[in-house]
ROMI-312333 format. One record per residue: chain; residue in three letters; y, z, x of N, C-alpha, C in turn; residue number from 1. Coordinates in Angstrom, 3 decimals. Example, Ala and Ser with C-alpha at 12.3 -4.5 7.8 and 13.67 -1.06 7.14 Angstrom:
BEGIN
ATOM chain res n_north n_up n_east ca_north ca_up ca_east c_north c_up c_east n
ATOM A ala -5.690 7.800 13.190 -4.500 7.800 12.300 -3.300 7.800 13.200 1
ATOM A ser -2.250 7.080 12.850 -1.060 7.140 13.670 0.030 7.870 12.900 2
// end
This chain:
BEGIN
ATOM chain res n_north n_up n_east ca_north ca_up ca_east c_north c_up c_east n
ATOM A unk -50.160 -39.088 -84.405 -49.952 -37.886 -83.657 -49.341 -36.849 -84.601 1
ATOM A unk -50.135 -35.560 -84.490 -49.199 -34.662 -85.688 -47.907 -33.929 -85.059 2
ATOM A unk -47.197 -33.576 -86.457 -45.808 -32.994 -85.277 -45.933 -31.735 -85.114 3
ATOM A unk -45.481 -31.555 -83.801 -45.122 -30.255 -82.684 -45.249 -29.140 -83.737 4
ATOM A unk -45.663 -27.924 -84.011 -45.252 -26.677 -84.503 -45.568 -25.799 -83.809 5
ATOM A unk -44.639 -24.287 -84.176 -44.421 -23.320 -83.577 -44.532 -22.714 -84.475 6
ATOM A unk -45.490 -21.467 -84.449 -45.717 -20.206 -85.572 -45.897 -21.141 -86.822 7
ATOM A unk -46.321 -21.936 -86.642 -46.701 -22.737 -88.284 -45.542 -23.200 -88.858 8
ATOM A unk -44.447 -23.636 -87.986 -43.202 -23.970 -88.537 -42.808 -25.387 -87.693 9
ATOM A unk -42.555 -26.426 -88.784 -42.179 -28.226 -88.456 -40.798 -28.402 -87.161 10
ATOM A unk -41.140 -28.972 -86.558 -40.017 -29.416 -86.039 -38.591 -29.724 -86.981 11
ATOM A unk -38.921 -30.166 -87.791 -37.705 -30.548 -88.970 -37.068 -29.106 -89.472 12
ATOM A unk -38.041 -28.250 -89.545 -37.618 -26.802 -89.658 -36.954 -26.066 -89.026 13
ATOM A unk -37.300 -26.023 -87.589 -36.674 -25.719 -86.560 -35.348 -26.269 -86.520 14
ATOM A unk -34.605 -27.345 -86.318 -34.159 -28.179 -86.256 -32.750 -27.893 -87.708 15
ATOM A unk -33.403 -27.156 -88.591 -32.458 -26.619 -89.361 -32.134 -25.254 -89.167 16
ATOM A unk -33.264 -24.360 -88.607 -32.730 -23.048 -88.537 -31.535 -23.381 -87.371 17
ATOM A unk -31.769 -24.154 -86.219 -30.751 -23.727 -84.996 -29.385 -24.508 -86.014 18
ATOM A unk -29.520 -25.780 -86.530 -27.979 -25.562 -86.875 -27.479 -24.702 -87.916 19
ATOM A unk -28.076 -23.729 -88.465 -28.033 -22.142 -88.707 -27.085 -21.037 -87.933 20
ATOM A unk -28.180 -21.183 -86.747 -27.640 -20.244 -85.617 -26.006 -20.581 -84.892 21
ATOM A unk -25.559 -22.113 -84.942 -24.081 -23.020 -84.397 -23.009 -21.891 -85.531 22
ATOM A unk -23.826 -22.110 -86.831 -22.448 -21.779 -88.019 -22.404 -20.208 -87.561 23
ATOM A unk -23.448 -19.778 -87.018 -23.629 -17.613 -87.073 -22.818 -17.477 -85.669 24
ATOM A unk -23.285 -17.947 -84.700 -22.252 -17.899 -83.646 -20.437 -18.373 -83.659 25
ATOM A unk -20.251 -19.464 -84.099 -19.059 -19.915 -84.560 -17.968 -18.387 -85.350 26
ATOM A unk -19.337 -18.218 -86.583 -18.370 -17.017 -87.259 -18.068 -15.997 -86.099 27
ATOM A unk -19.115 -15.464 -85.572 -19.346 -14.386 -84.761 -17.890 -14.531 -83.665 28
ATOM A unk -17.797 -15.658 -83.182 -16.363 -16.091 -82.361 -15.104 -15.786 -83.431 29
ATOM A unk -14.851 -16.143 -84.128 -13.989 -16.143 -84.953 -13.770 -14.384 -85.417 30
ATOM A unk -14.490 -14.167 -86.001 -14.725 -12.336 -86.471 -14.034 -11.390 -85.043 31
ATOM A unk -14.177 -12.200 -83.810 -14.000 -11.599 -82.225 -12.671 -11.529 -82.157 32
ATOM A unk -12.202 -12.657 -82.675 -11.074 -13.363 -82.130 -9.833 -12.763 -83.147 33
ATOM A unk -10.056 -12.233 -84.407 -9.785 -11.638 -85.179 -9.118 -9.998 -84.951 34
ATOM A unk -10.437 -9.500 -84.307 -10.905 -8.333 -84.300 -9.489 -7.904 -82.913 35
ATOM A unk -9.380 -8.767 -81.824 -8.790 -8.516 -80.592 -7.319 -8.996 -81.145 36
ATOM A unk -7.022 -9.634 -81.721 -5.846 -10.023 -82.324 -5.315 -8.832 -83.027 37
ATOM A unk -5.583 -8.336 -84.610 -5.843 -7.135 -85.240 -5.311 -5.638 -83.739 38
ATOM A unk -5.909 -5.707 -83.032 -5.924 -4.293 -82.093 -4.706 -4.787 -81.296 39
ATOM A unk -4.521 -5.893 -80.813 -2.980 -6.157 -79.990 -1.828 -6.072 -80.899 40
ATOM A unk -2.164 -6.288 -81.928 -0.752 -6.062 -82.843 -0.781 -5.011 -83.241 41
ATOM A unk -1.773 -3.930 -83.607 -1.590 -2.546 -83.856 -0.907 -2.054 -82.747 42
ATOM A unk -1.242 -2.433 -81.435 -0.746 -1.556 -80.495 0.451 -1.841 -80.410 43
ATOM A unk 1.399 -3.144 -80.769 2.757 -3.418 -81.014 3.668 -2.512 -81.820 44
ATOM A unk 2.962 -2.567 -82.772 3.904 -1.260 -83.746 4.203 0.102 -83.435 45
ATOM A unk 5.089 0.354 -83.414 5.336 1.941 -83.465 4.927 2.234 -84.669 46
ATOM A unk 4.466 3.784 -84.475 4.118 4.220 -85.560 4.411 5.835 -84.655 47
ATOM A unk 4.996 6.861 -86.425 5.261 8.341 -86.235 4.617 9.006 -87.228 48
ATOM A unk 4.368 10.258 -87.273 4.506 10.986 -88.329 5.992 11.975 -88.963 49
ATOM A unk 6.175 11.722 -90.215 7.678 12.256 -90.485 7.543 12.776 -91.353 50
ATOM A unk 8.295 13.949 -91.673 7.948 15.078 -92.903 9.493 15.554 -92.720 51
ATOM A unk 9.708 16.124 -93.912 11.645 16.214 -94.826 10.941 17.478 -95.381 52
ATOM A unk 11.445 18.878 -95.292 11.347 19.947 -96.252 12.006 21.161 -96.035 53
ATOM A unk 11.775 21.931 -96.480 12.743 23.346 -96.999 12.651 23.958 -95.569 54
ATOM A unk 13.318 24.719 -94.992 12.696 25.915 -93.787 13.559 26.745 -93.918 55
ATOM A unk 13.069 28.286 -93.666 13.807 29.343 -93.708 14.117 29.659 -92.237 56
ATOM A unk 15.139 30.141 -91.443 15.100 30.633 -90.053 15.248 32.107 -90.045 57
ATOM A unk 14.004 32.682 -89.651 14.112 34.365 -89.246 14.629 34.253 -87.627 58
ATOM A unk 15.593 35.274 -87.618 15.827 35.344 -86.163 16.076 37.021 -86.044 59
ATOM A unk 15.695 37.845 -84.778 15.451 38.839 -84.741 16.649 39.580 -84.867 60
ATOM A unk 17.381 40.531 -85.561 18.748 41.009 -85.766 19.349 40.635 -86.717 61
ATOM A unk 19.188 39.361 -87.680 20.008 38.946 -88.707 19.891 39.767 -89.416 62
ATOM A unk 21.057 39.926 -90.147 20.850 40.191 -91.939 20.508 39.384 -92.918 63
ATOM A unk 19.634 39.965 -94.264 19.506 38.884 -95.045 20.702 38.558 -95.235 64
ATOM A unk 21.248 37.333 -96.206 20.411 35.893 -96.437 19.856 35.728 -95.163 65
ATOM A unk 18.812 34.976 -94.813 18.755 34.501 -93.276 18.690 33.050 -93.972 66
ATOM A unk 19.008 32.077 -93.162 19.926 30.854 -93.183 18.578 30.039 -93.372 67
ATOM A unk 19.034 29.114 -94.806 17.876 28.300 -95.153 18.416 26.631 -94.754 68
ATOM A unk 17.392 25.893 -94.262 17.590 24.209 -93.518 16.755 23.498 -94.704 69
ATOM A unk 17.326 21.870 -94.627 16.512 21.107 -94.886 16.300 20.619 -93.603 70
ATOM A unk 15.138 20.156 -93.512 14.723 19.990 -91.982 14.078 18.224 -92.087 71
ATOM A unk 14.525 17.834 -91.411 13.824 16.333 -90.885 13.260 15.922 -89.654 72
ATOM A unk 11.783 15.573 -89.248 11.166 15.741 -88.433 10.185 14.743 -87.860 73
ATOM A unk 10.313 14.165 -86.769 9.626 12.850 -86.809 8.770 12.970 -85.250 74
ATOM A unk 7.367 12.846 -85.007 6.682 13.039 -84.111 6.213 11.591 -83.772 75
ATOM A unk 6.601 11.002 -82.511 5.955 9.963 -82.048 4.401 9.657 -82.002 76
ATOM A unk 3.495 8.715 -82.834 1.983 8.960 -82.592 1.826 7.639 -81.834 77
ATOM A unk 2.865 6.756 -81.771 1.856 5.225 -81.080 2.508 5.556 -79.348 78
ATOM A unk 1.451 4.800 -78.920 1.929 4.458 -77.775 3.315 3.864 -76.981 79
ATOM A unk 4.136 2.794 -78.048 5.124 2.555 -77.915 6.441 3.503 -77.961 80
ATOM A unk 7.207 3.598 -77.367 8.524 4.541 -77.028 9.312 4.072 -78.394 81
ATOM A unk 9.745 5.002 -78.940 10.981 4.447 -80.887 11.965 5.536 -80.278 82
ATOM A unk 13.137 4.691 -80.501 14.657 5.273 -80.582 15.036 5.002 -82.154 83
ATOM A unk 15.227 6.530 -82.818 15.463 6.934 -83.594 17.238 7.226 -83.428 84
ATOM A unk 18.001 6.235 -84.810 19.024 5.946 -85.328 19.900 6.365 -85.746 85
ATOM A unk 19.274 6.923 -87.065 19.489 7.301 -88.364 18.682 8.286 -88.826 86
ATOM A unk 19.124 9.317 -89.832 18.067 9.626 -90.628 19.309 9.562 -92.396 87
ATOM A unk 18.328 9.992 -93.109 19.228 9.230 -94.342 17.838 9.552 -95.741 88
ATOM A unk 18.259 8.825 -96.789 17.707 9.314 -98.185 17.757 8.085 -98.905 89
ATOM A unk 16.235 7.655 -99.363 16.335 6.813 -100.413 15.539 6.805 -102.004 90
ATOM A unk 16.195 6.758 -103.195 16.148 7.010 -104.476 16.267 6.259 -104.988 91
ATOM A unk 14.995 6.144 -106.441 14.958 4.988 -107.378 14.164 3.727 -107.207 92
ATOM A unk 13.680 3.256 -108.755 12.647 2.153 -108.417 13.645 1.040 -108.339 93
ATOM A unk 13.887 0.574 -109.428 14.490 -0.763 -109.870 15.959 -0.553 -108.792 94
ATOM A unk 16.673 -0.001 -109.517 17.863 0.548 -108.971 18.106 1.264 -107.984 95
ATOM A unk 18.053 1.379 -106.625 17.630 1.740 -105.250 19.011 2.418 -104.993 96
ATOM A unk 19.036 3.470 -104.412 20.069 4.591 -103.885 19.767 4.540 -102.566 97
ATOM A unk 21.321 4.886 -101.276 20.724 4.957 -100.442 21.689 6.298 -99.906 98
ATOM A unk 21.415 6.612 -99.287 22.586 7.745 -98.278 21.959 8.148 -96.821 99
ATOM A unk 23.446 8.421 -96.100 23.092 8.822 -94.683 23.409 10.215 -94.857 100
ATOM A unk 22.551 10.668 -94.250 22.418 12.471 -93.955 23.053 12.995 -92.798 101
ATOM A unk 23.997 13.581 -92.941 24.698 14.095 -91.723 24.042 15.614 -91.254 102
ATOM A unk 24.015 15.962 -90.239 23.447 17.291 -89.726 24.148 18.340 -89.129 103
ATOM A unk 23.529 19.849 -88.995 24.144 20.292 -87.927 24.024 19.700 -85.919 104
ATOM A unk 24.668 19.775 -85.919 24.106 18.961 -84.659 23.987 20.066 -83.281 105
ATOM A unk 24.373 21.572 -83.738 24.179 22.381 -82.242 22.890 22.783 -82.439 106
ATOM A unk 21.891 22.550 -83.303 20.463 22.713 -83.502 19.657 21.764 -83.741 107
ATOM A unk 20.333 20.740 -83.913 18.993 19.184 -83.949 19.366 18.280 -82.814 108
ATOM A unk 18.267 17.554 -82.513 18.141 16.456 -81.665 19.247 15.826 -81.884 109
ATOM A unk 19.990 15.008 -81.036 20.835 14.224 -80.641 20.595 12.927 -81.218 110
ATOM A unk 21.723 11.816 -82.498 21.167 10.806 -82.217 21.854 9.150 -81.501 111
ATOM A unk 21.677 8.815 -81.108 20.290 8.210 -81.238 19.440 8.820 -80.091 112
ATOM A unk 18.011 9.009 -80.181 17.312 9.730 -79.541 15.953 9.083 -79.259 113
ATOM A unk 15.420 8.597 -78.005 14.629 8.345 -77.537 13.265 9.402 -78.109 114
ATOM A unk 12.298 8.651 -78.391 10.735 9.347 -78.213 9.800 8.543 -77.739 115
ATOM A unk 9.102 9.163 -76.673 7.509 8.460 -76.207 6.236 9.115 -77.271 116
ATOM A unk 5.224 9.007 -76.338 4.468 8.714 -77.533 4.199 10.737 -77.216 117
ATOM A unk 4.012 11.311 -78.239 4.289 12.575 -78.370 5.085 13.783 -78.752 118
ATOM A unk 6.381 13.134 -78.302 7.294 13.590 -78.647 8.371 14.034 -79.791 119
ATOM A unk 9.117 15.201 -79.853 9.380 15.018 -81.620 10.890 15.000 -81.484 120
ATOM A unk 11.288 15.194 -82.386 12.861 15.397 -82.834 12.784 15.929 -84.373 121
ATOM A unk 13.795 16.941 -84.154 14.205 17.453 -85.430 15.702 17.652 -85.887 122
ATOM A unk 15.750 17.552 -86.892 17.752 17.366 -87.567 17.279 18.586 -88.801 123
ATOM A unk 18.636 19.420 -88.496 18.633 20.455 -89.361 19.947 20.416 -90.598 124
ATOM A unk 20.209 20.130 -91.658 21.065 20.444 -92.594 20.593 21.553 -93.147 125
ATOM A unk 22.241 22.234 -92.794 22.373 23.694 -93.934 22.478 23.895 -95.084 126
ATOM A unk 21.557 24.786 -95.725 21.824 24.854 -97.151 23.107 25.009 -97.773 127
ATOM A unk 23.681 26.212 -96.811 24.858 26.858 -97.392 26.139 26.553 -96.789 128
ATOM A unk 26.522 25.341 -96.141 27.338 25.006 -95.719 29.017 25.237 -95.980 129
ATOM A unk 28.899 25.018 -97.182 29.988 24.643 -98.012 29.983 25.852 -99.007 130
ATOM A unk 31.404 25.407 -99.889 31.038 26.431 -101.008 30.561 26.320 -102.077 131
ATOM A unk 29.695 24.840 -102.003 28.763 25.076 -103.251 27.636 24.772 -102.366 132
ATOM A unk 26.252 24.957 -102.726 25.116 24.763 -101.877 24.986 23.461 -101.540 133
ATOM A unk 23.952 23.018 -100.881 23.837 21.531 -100.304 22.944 21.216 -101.828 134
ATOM A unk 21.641 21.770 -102.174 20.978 21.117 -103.213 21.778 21.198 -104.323 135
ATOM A unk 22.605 21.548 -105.236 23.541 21.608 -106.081 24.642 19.998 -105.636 136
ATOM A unk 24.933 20.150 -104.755 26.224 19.209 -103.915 25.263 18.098 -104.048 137
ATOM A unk 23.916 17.780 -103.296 23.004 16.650 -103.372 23.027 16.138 -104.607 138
ATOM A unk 22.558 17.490 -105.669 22.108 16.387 -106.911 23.241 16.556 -108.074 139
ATOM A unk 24.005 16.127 -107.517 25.301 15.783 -107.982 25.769 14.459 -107.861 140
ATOM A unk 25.728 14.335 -106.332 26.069 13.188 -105.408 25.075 12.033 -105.280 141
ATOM A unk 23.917 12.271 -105.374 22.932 11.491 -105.173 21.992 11.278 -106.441 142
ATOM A unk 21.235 12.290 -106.803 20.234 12.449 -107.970 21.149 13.013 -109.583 143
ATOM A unk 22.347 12.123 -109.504 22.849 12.360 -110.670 22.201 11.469 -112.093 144
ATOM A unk 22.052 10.180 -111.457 21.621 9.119 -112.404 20.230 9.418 -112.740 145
ATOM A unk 19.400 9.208 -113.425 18.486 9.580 -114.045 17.587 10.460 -113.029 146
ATOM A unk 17.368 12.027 -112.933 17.102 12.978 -112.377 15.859 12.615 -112.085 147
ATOM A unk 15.023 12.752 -112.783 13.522 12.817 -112.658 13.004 11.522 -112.020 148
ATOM A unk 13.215 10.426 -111.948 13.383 9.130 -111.622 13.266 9.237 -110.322 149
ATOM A unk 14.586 9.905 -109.816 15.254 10.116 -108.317 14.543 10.650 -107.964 150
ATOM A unk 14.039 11.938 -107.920 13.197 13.266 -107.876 11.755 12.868 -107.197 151
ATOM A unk 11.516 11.687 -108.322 9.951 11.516 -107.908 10.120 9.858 -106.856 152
ATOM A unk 11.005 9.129 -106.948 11.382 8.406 -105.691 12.037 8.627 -104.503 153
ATOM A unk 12.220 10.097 -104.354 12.863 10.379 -103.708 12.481 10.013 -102.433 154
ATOM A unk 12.881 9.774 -101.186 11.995 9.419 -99.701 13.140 10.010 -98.511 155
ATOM A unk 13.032 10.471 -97.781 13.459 10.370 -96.202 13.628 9.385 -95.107 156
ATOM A unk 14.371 9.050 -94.947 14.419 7.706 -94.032 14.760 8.128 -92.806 157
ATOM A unk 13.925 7.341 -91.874 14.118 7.847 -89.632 14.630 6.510 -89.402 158
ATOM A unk 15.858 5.934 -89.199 15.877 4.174 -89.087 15.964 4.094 -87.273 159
ATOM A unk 15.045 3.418 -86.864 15.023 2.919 -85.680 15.696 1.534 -84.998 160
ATOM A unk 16.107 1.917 -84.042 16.770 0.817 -83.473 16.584 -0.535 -83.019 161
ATOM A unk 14.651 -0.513 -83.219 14.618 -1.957 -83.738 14.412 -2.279 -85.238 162
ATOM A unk 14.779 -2.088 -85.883 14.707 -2.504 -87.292 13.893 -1.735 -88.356 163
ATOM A unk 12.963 -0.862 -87.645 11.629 -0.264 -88.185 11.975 1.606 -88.968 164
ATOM A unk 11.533 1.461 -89.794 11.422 2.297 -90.725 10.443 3.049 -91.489 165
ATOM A unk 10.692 4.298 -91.444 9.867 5.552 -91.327 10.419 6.227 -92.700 166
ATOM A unk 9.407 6.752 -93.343 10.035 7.254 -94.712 9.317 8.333 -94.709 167
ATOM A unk 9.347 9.513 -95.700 8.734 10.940 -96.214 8.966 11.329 -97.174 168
ATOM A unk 8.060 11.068 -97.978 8.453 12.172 -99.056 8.582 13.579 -99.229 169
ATOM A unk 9.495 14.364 -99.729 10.282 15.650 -99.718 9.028 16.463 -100.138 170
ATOM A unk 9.202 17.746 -99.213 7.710 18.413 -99.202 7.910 19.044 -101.114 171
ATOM A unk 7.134 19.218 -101.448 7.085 20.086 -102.550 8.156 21.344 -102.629 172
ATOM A unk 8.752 22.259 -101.367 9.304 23.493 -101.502 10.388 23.187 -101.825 173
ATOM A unk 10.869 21.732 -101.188 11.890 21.116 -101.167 12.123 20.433 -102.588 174
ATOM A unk 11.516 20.022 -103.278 11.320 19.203 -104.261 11.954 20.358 -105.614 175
ATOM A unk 10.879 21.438 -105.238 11.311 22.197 -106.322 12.849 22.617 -106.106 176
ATOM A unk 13.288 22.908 -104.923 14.915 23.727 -104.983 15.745 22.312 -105.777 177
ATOM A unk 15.360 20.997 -105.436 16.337 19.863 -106.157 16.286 19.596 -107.623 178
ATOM A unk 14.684 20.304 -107.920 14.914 19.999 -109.588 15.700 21.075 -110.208 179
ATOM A unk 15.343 22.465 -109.736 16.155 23.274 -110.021 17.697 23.159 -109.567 180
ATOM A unk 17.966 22.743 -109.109 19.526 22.461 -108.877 19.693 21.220 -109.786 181
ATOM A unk 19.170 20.060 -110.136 19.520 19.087 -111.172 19.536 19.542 -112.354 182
ATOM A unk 18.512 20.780 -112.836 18.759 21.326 -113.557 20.274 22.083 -114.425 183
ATOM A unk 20.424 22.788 -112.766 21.882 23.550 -113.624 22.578 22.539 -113.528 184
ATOM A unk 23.140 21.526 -112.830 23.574 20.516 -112.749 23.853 19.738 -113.857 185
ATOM A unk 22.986 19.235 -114.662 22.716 19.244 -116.292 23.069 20.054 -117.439 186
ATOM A unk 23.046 21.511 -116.797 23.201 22.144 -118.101 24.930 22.453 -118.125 187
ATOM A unk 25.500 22.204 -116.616 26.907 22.378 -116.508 27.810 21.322 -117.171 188
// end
């Protein structure tokens, strides 16, 4: 008796493509199972967007100077609600710097401070607080040890109250007022 074929193809043939098809489905489960895993834990994380930089405030009636901020700014993007801590500064590869940033507080968010998903908060430090400037006073205090180092590790820290951490690097406008202040800083 000859054997069974289909489209000109052996039973013995057949017979290998389907345990073919066991290993393609198997992956196909697995790749699924992956895929839904992957998206439940994204949706676990908080996640923000956060940006640290220079701002000038025009307000209608001032006189010049008009009053320059470093500004810190953190917009909720995940779905999950983040209570924001801290905000603060970290510098250096090997050798890690850290500092907490104190603010004005009759113009920034309150902390610790609740955000849903949307929502922002902002912390304002004054330039001119004191009687020497804040970027002069900073890179004194902070970006004394090897300048350029600091400068280009420099980061922003949002510390949240579960453990989670949000960093920024210092916008460029900002970047430049600190080298120029490490500068005279140096030459003093």
């Amino acid at each position: 008796m000859p054997e069974p074929s289909l489209f000109g193809i052996g039973k013995a043939q057949w017979d290998l493509i389907n345990g073919f098809a066991s290993w393609f489905a198997a992956l196909g489960s697995f790749a699924a199972a992956f895929v839904a895993l992957y998206i439940a834990n994204r949706a676990t994380k908080p996640s923000a967007r956060v940006n640290v930089g220079h701002r000038i405030i025009f307000s209608t009636g001032d006189p010049k100077p008009y009053p320059e901020y470093v500004v810190f700014r953190i917009v909720n993007t995940g779905d999950r609600p983040i209570q924001v801590s801290q905000i603060g500064w970290r510098a250096g590869l090997i050798k890690k710097r850290y500092a907490v940033q104190l603010y004005e507080s009759a113009q920034s968010s309150r902390l610790p401070v609740s955000l849903t998903h949307g929502q922002e908060a902002s912390w304002m430090v004054p330039m001119a607080a004191r009687e020497e400037p804040w970027p002069e006073y900073f890179a004194k205090g902070f970006l004394s040890e090897h300048p350029k180092v600091a400068l280009h590790t420099l980061r922003g820290q949002f510390f949240t109250s579960t453990g989670h951490l949000f960093e920024a690097k210092p916008e460029e406008n900002l970047l430049k007022r600190l080298r120029t202040a490490c500068e005279r800083v140096h030459k003093a």
